[in-house]
C-alpha positions in Angstrom: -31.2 -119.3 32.4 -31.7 -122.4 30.4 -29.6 -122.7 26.7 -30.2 -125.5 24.3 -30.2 -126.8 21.2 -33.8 -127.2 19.3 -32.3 -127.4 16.0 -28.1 -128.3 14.6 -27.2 -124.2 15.2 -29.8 -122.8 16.3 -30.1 -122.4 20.2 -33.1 -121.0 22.6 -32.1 -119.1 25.6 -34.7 -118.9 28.3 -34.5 -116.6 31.3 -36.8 -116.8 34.6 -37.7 -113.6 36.0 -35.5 -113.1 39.2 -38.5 -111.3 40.9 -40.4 -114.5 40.9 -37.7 -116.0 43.2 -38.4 -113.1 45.5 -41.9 -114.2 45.6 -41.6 -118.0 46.3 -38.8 -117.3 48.5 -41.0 -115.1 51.0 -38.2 -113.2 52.0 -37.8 -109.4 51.3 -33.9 -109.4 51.4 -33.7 -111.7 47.9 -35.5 -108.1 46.2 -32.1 -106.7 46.2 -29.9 -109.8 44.5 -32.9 -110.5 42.1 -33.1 -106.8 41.1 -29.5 -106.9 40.1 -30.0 -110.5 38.2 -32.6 -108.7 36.6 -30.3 -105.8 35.2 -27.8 -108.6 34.0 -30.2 -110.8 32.4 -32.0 -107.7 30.3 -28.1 -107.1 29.0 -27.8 -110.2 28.4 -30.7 -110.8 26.3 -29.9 -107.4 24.6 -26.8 -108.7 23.4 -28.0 -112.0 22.0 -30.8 -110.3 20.4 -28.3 -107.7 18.7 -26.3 -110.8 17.3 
């Protein structure tokens, strides 16, 4: 997740999608953390869309 400023108050918030780690990381075991990241992120971004 990246946060920052493009404007005095107003901020972006970028999110990478975990899965993509689980693909450059080649291993199998990574699906399990990155499908949880995934779940947090998507509340996340949820909340901050919901002001």
């Amino acid at each position: 997740m990246v946060v920052r400023e493009d404007t005095p108050g107003l901020s972006t918030v970028a999110f990478i999608d975990p899965q993509t780690m689980v693909a450059l990381s080649g291993n199998p075991q990574v699906r399990e953390v990155a499908d949880d990241a995934a779940a947090r992120l998507a509340r996340v971004r949820e909340r901050l869309a919901a002001g």
